[in-house]
C-alpha positions as CSV (number, residue, x, y, z in Angstrom):
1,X,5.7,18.3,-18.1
2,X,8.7,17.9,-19.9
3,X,12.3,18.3,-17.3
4,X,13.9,21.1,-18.8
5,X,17.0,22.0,-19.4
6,X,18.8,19.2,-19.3
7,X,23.0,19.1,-20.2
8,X,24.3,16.5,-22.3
9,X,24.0,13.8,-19.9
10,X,26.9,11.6,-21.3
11,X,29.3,14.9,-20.2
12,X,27.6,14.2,-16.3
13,X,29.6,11.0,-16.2
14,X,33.0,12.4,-17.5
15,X,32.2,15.4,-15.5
16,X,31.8,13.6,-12.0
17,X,34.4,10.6,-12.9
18,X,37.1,14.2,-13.5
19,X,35.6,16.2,-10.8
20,X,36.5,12.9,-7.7
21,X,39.6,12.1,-9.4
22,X,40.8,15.5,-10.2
23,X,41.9,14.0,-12.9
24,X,41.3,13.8,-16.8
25,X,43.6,10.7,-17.0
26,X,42.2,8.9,-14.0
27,X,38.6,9.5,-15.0
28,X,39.6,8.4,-19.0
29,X,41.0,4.7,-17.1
30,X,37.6,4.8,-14.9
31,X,35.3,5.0,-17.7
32,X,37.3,3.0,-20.3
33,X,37.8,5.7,-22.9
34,X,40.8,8.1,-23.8
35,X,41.9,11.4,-21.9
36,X,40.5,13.3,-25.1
37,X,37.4,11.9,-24.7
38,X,36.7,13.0,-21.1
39,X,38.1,16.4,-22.0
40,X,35.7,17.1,-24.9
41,X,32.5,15.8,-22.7
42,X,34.0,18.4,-20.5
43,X,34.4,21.1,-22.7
44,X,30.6,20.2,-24.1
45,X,29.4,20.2,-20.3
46,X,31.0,23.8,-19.8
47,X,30.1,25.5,-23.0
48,X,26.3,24.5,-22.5
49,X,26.6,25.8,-18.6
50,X,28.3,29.0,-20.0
51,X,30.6,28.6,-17.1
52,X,34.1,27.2,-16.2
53,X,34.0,24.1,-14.0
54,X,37.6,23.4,-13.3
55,X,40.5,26.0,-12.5
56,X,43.7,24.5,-14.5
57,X,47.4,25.0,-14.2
58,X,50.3,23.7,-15.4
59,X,51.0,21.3,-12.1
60,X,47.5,20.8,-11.2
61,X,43.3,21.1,-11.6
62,X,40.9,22.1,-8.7
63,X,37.2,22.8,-8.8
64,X,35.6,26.3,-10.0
65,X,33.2,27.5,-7.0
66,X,30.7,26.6,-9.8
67,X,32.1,23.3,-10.6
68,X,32.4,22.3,-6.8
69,X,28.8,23.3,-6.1
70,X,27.9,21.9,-9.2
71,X,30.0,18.0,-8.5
72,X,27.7,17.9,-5.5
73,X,24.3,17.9,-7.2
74,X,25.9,15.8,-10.3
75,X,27.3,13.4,-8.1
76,X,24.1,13.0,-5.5
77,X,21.7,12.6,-8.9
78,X,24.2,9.6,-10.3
79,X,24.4,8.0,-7.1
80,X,20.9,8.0,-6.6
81,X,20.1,6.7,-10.1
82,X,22.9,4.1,-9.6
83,X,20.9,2.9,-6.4
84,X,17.3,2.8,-7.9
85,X,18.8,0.9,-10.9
86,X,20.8,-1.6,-8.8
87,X,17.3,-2.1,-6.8
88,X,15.5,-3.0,-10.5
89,X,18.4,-5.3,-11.3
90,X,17.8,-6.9,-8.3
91,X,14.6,-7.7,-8.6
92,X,15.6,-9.5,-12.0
93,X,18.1,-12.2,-10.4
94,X,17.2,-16.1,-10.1
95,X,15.2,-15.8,-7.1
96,X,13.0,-13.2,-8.0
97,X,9.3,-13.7,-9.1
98,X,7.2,-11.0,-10.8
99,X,3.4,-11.4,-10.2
100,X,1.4,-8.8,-12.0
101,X,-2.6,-8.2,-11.1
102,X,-5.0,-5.8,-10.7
103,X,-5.1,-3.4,-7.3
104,X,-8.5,-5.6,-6.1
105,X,-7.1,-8.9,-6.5
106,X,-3.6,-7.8,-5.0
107,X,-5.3,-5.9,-2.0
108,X,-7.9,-8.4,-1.2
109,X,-6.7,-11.5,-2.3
110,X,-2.9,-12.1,-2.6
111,X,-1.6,-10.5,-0.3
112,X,-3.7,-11.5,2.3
113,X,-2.1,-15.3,1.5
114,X,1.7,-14.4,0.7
115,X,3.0,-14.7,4.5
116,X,2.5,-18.2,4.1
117,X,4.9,-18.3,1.3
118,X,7.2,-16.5,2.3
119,X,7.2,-18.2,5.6
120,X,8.1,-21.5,4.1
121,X,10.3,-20.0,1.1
122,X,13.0,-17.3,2.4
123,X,14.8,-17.4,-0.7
124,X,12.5,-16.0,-2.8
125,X,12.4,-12.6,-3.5
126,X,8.6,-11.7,-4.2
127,X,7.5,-8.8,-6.5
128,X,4.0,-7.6,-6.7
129,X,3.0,-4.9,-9.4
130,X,-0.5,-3.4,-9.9
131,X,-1.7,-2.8,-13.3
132,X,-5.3,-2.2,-13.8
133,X,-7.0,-1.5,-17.3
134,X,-4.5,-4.0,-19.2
135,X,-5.1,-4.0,-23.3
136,X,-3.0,-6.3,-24.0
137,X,-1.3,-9.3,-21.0
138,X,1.0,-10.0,-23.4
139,X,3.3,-7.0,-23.0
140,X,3.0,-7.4,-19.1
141,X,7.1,-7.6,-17.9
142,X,6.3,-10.1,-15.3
143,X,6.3,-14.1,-14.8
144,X,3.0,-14.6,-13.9
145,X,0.2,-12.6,-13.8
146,X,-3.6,-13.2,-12.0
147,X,-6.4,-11.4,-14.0
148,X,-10.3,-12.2,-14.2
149,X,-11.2,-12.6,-17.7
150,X,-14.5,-13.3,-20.3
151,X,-12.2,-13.7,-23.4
152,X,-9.2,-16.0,-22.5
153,X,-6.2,-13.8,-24.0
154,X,-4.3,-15.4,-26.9
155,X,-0.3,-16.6,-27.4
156,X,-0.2,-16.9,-23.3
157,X,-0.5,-20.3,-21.4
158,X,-3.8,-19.8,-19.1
159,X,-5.0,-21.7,-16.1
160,X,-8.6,-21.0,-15.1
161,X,-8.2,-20.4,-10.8
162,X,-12.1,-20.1,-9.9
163,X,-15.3,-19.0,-11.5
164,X,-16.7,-15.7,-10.1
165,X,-20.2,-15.0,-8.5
166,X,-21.5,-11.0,-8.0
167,X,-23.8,-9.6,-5.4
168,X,-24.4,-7.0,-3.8
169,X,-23.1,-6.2,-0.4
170,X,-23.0,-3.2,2.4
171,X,-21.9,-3.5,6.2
172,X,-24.4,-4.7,8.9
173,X,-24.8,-1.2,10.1
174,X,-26.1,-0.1,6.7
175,X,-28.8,-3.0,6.6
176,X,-30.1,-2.1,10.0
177,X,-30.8,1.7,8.5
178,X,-32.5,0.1,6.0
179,X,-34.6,-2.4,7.2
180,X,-37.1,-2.3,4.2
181,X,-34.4,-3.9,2.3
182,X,-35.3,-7.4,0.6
183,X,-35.3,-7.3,-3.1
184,X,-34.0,-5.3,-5.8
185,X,-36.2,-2.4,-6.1
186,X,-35.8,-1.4,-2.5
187,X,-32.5,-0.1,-3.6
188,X,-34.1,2.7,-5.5
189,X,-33.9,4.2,-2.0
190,X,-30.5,3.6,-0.8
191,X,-27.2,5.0,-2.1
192,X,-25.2,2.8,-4.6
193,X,-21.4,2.4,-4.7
194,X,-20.5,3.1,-8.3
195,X,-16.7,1.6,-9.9
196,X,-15.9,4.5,-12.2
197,X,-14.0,3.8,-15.0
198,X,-14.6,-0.4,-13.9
199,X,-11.4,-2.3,-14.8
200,X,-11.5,-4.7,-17.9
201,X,-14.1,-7.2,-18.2
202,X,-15.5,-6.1,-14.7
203,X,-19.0,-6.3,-14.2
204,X,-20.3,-3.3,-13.3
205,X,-24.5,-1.8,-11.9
206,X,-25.8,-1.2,-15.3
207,X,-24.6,-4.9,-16.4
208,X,-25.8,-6.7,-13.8
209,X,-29.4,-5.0,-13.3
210,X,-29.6,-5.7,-17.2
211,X,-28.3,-9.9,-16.3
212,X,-30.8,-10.1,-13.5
213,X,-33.3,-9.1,-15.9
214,X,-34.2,-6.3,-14.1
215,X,-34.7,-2.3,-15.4
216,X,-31.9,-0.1,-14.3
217,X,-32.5,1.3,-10.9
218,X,-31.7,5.3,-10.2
219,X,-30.7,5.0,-6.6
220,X,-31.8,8.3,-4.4
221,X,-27.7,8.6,-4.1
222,X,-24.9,7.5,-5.8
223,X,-20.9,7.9,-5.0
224,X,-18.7,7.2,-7.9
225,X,-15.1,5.9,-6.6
226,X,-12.4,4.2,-9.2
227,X,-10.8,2.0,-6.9
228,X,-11.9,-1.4,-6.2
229,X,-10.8,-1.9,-2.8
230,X,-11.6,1.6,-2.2
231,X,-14.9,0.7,-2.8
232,X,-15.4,-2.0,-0.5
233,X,-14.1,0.3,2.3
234,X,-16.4,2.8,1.6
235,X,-19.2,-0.3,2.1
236,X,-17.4,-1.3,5.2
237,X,-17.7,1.9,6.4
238,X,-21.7,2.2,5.8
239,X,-22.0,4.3,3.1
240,X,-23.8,2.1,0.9
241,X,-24.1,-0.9,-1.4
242,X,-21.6,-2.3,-3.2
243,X,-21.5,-5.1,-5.8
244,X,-19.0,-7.8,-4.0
245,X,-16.9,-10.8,-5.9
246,X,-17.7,-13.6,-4.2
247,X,-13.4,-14.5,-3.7
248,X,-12.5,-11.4,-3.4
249,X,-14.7,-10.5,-0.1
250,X,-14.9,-13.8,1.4
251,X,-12.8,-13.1,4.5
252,X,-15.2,-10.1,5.3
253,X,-18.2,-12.0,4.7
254,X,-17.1,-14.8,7.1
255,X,-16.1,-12.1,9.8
256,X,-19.6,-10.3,9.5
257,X,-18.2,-6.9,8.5
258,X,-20.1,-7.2,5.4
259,X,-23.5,-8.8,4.5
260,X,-25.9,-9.6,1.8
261,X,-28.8,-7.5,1.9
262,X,-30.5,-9.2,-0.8
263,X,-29.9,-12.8,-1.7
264,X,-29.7,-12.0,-6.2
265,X,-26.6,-12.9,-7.6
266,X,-25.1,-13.5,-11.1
267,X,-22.3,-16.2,-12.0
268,X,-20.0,-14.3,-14.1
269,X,-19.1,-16.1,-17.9
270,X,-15.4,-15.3,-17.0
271,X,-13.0,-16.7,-14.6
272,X,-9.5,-15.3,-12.6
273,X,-7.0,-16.8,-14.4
274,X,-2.8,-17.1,-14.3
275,X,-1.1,-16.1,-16.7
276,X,1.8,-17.2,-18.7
277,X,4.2,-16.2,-21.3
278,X,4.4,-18.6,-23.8
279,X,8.0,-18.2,-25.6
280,X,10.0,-17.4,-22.3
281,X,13.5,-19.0,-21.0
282,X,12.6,-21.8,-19.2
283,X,10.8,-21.1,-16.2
284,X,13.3,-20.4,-13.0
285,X,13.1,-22.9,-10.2
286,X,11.3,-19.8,-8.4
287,X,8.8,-19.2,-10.3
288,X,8.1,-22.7,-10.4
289,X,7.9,-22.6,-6.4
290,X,5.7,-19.4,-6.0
291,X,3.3,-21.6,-9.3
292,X,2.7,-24.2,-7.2
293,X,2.1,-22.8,-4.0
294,X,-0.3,-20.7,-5.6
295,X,-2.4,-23.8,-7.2
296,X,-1.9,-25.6,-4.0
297,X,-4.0,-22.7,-2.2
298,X,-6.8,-24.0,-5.0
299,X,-8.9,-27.1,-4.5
300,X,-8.3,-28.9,-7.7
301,X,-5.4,-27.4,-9.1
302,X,-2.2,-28.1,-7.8
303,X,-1.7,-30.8,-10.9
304,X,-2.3,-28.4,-13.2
């Protein structure tokens, strides 16, 4: 929905620079630019208000009741826009490292590992952003990014992390329910945990029925969630099967509150990957820190 009205929002800085200072002349040395400057934004601000903000006389200017009730709101709006922009600027200074990945791989995968990091690395600052459904990795504003992909994306430096196998799983609770299940076509009679909308490249029921050369199965029920990890709580929780990724549900797999209740699985054709930029400044000492840590949590790959 579009934020309407809105003033001229040029005039809110001359406006509250005039309004604390009580000033024109003060504000005009504040904001670099000349008395007749601030007093036009001014006049601009008032004629779109239809209202008088400042009482002038010959000695001195004071605050309208309008414009004093209306300094507080300006002035509360700029400071907190001058906070949330100081917080982003932050995040952009030599220690910072932007890591952009999905919501699974962030929820059950990074995150799970970052304490260490930050353990041994107090001066790094470490930002991770969710994006699911990415067209195109290439406009991601980040420094690296950790995505499972079939196609490798082009005009990025990639470095395959680990290959990817897909079962199903459902919590021990579930399987004792259902003792009859030990193949595939028992699950015609249990209730399926369905990705909507499945993030790029995932592989979702219909694919992998189809890869294990098997007809498509109608399960008795079926819940349709569009969250990933959402998904796997709603398995831990016994509602059903879901189809696991063998990296990203290894700790609940080795903890028992998940299980295989069938032993099919496919081996994907893509791989989670890090990601890039190719044409980027040369990579911050930081980045190069958080980069090797992550390889270094990878058999294999901390040369790379």
């Amino acid at each position: 929905m579009k934020i309407h009205p809105l003033p001229p929002l040029n005039s809110l800085v001359a406006f509250e620079s005039a309004a604390r200072h009580l000033s024109f002349t003060l504000a005009a040395q504040e904001l670099s630019v000349t008395q007749g400057a601030i007093s036009r934004q001014v006049r601009l601000l008032e004629d779109y208000l239809g209202k008088s903000l400042f009482e002038r006389t010959t000695r001195s200017m004071n605050l309208s009741p309008t414009g004093a009730q209306y300094y507080e709101v300006v002035r509360e709006s700029l400071l907190q826009l001058a906070s949330s922009t100081g917080e982003i600027r932050h995040w952009r200074g030599a220690q910072q490292v932007t890591v952009a990945t999905s919501t699974a791989m962030a929820s059950l995968w990074l995150l799970p590992k970052v304490a260490e990091f930050q353990r041994d690395h107090e001066d790094v600052d470490l930002r991770i952003i969710a994006y699911d459904h990415v067209k195109d990795f290439t406009r991601l504003d980040c420094d690296l990014a950790l995505y499972y992909c079939r196609t490798l994306p082009k005009d990025m430096h990639v470095t395959p992390l680990f290959t990817e196998e897909v079962f199903p799983v459902c919590s021990p609770g579930y399987l004792a329910k259902h003792p009859e299940l030990s193949g595939i076509n028992d699950f015609a009679n249990c209730t399926l945990l369905w990705l909507e909308d499945p993030q790029r490249d995932w592989i979702g029921w219909n694919e992998w029925f189809q890869r294990q050369g098997h007809k498509l199965i109608e399960p008795r029920h079926r819940i349709n969630i569009n969250s990933y990890a959402m998904l796997l709580q709603s398995a831990i929780s016994g509602q059903g099967i879901a189809l696991a990724w063998s990296n990203l549900v290894g700790n609940h797999l080795q903890t028992g509150t998940l299980v295989r209740p069938v032993a099919a699985t496919l081996n994907t054709d893509g791989q989670f990957c890090l990601l890039e930029p190719n044409n980027r400044p040369a990579t911050r000492q930081s980045v190069k820190k958080f980069r090797a840590w992550l390889l270094g949590e990878l058999p294999g790959l901390s040369g790379s």
